[in-house]
Every structure is written in structure tokens, then in C-alpha cells.
N, C-alpha and C positions, 0 to 999 in steps of 0.2 A: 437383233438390231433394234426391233419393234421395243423391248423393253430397255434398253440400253437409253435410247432415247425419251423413255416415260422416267426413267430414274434420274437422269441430267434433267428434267423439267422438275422434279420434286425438290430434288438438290439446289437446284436453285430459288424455287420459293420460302424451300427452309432458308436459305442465306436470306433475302429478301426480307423474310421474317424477322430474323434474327438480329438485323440493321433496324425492323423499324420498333425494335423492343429495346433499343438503345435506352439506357435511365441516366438522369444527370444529378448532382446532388447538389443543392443548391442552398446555399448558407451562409451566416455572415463569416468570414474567413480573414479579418485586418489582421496583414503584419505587424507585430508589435516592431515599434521605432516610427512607423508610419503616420501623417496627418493627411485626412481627407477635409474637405469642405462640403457641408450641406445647407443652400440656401431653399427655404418650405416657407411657400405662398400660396394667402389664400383670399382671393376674393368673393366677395357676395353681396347679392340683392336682397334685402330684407322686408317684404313686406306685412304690414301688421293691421288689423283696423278692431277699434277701442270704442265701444259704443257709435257703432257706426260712421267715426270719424277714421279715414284713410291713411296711416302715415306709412311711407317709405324714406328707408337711406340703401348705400349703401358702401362697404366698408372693405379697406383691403389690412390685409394683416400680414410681413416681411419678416420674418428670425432668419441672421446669418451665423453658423456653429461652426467652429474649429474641434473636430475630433483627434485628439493626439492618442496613439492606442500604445499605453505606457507599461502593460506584462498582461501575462500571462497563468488563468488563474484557475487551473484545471484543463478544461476545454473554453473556458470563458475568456473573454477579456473586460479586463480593466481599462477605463477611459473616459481620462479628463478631456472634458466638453467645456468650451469657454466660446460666451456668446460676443458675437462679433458685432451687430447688427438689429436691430429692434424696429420694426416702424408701425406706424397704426396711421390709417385716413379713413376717415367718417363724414360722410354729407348727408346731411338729411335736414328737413324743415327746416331749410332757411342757414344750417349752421354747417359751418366746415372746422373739424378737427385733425390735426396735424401731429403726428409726436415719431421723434427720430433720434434714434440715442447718440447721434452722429452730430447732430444741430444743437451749437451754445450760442444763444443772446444776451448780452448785457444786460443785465438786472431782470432777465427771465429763465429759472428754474429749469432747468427741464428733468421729469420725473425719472427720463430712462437711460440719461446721462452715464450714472452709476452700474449700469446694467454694464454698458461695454468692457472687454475681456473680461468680466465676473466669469465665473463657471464652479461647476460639481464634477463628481466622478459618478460614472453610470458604472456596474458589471453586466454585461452583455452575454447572453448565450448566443450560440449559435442559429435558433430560426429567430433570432429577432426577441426575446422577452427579455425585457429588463430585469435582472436580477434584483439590486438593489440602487439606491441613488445615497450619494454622503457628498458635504459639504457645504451644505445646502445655506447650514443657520451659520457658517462665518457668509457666506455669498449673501446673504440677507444684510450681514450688519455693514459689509465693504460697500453695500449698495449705499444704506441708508446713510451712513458715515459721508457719503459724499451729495448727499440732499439735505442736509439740514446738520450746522451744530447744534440746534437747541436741546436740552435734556429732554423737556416734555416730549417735544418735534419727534426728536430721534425713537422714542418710545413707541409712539403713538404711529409712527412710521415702519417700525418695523413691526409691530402688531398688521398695518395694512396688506405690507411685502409678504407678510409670511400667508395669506391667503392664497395671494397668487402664485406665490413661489415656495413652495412646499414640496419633501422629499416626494408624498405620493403623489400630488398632482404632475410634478415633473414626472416621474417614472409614467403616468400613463401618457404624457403628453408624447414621450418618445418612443414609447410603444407602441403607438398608434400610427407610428409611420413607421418603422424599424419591425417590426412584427409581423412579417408576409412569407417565412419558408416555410415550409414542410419538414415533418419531423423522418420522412426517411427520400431515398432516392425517387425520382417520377420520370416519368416518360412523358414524351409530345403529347399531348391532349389529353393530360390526367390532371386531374384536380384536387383541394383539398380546400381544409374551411381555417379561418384564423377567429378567434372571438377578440376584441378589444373591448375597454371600456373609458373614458374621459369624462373629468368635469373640471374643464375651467370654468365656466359660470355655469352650463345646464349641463346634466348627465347625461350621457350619449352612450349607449351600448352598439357598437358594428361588430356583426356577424357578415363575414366577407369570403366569397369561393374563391380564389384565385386558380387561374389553368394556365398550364405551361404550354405558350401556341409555339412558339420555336426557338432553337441557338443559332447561332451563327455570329463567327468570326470572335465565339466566347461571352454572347451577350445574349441573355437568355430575354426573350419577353413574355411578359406574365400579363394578362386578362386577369379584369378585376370588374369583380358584380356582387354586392352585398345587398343588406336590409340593416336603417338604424331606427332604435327605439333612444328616445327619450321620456321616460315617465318616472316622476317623482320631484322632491320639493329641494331646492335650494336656496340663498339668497346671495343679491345684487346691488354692489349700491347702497344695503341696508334695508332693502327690500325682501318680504320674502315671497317666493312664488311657488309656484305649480307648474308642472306643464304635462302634456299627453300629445305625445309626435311619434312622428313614425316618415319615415322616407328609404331612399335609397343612396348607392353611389358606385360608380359605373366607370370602366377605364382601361389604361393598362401601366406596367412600368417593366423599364431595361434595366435589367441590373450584370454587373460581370460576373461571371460564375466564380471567375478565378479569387476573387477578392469579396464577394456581396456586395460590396458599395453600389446603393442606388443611382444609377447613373441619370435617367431621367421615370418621373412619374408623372401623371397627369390623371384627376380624376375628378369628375361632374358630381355633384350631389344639391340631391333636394332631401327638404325636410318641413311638415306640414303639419297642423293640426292644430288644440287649442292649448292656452294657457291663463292661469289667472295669478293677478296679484291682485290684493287687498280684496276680494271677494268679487273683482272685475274683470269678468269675461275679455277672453285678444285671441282673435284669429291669429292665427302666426305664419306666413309662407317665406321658405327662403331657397334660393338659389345660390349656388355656388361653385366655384372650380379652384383647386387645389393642387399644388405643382411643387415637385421636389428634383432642385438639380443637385448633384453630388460629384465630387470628383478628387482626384488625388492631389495634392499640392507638394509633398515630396518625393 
């Protein structure tokens, strides 16, 4: 009886076991026919001091995307991304800058006007890497075509656009939010590293752990703790610079298992250290939080 009862105790820790070796696979998985919404905000405090003179602003930045997921391209998907939404607000030293691709004023320009419904096609793997980005250079000219007739304008204009909007800058731009599975199944408090890399104006490398703390009700949430480096030379502006940063960035996000669509993110980040332009020393310190909501619309 003595051992009958020792082997219903084992029997049952091996179940026990067995439940909590549960693995989940976790990847992006859009139905083709399907459109999701992702609106990715980011705010921050910037502080800087330039020969011991002090300056702060600080800045919020709005992109809203229509992902329409239009086949199926192995295990990949294809998908036209058309931007909804654009906003930039800057205050600092006295000055307030406003730009919203939503807002037309009579006899005032607005640069990002032309941006709304533009878009590319992304090919998406399954943990988030962007395969490739196309359509990049008509989405440039639809832009510029509606900022300016003039020849010169238009030139000179899509020479600007194509800095900022270029197939590889996009590709890391959405990689760097889109890039967080794992390349095989995981369990409850297993971990894994994603590397990213971005430069819209400075180079940013994020080496990021992400851990799987729990499911529930199909919504996996993911623990997020990295290290960023920023070192090496860009330009800005028409400036050229330097920098040597390092920080961090800290958080977590929900995503559906069933689907990957990032349901909500949230994550803190600093980044510090120095940089130079024109052979002129700048402290650099910034603070920020970064917030991605997603969700289905058909």
C-alpha cells in the first residue's frame, strides 16, 4: 500500500512537470486577406549642454500604419503598409514645432501632407525580420509630387525624402518594433536575445532579452530588458557628427499568440553619453517611452 502511494505521488509530479514544461510558439502569424492597425509613439526629454550652456526640449513622435497582409510568400508574408498618420511636436528654447500630416492651411505647406496613405511593401518572416522593403522610390515621388510642382522643388525634394525614406532605413525602422520572437518554441520564464539595428538620424544598435512571464486567455506577455549602443558618424541637418552613447530600455509587451499582432507595448528608455559636431563637445542625456498599440480592423 506503502509503495502504491509513493508511486501516485511521483505520478503525479511527473504530470505536474509535464504542465509546467508546457512550450508556446510564438510568431508573427497574419492571415492573408487580413488588415491590422499599428499606432508607435514615442516620447522624450532631451537634454544637452554645448559649452556649458544648458539646453532642453522635448519631443513627441506619432506614425499611424494600415498593415493589409496581401499573400503568401513561402512561410513569409507580403505586406502593403500605408501610412495613416505622421505627427512631430518639439518645444524647446523658446520655440514650438508642430507638423501633422492630417492639418492643411491656406497658403501653408505642410511637408507631411503627401506622406498620408503613401506606403511600401514589407516581406515579413515569421519572428519579426524584415525580409525586404519595395516601393519605396514611387512612394517618394507620390510624396513629393504633392509638395511642390516646381522642377528644381521637385528634384531637390525628393533628393531630401529619399534620406529619410529609404528602402533600408524603413526596413530597420520596422524591424525594430516587429522583431521580438524567437526562433523556436519557449516555455514560461525562458528567454532569448533579438539584436536590432536603426538610424534615422543617429545609429542605434539594441541588443534586447526578451522572457516569456505568462499566457493567458491567448495573450502571451513578454519582459523586455536590453543595452543600446550608439557609436559612429552621421549627418543632420547637413551637419556632420559623432556620437558615443550607450543606454538602456526596459518593459514589456502583449501580443496574441494566435495572430502575433502586437497588441500593446510599452517600453522606457535612456540613452547618454557624448557627442561632437564641428569639433564641439555636447553632453547628450535623453529619456524616453515608446508605446505600440495594434489591433485588428477587419
Amino acid at each position: 500500500m506503502k509503495a502504491i502511494k509513493i508511486l501516485s505521488v511521483i505520478l503525479c509530479l511527473l504530470s505536474l512537470s509535464a504542465f509546467g514544461q508546457k512550450t508556446y510558439i510564438l510568431k508573427q502569424e497574419y492571415p492573408v486577406g487580413k488588415k491590422y492597425s499599428y499606432a508607435i509613439n514615442s516620447d522624450q526629454i532631451i537634454n544637452q549642454k554645448i559649452d556649458g550652456k544648458e539646453i532642453s526640449y522635448i519631443q513627441n513622435v506619432g506614425t499611424d500604419y494600415i498593415f493589409n497582409i496581401k499573400s503568401l510568400k513561402g512561410i513569409d508574408k507580403t505586406i502593403q503598409v500605408t501610412y495613416k498618420r505622421l505627427t512631430i511636436k518639439s518645444v524647446g528654447m523658446g520655440n514650438e514645432l508642430i507638423l501633422d500630416s492630417d492639418k492643411e492651411e491656406a497658403g501653408k505647406p505642410n511637408p507631411f501632407s503627401g506622406l498620408k496613405n503613401a506606403g511600401f511593401s514589407m516581406l515579413l518572416a515569421s519572428n519579426g525580420t524584415v525580409k525586404s522593403i519595395s516601393g519605396v522610390d514611387k512612394m517618394v515621388d507620390s510624396i513629393a509630387a504633392k509638395m511642390t510642382t516646381d522642377t528644381a522643388q521637385l528634384k531637390q525634394m525628393k533628393l531630401s525624402l529619399g534620406k529619410q525614406f529609404n528602402a533600408e532605413v524603413i526596413r530597420q525602422t520596422m524591424e525594430s518594433s516587429l522583431k521580438i520572437f524567437p526562433d523556436k518554441a519557449v516555455k514560461i520564464g525562458e528567454s532569448w536575445v533579438v539584436n536590432t539595428k536603426m538610424q534615422i538620424t543617429m545609429p542605434i544598435e539594441a541588443i534586447t532579452t526578451y522572457t516569456l512571464k505568462e499566457v493567458k486567455d491567448n495573450v502571451a506577455t513578454i519582459s523586455i530588458k536590453g543595452s543600446l549602443i550608439s557609436k559612429g558618424n552621421f549627418e543632420t541637418m547637413g551637419n556632420k557628427m559623432q556620437t558615443d552613447l550607450k543606454g538602456m530600455n526596459i518593459g514589456d509587451a502583449q501580443v496574441d499568440i494566435r495572430t502575433g499582432i502586437i497588441l500593446n507595448s510599452h517600453t522606457r528608455t535612456e540613452l547618454y553619453g557624448k557627442m561632437k559636431a564641428s569639433e564641439q563637445d555636447i553632453d547628450f542625456d535623453l529619456e524616453g517611452i515608446n508605446k505600440i498599440v495594434g489591433k485588428e480592423i477587419n
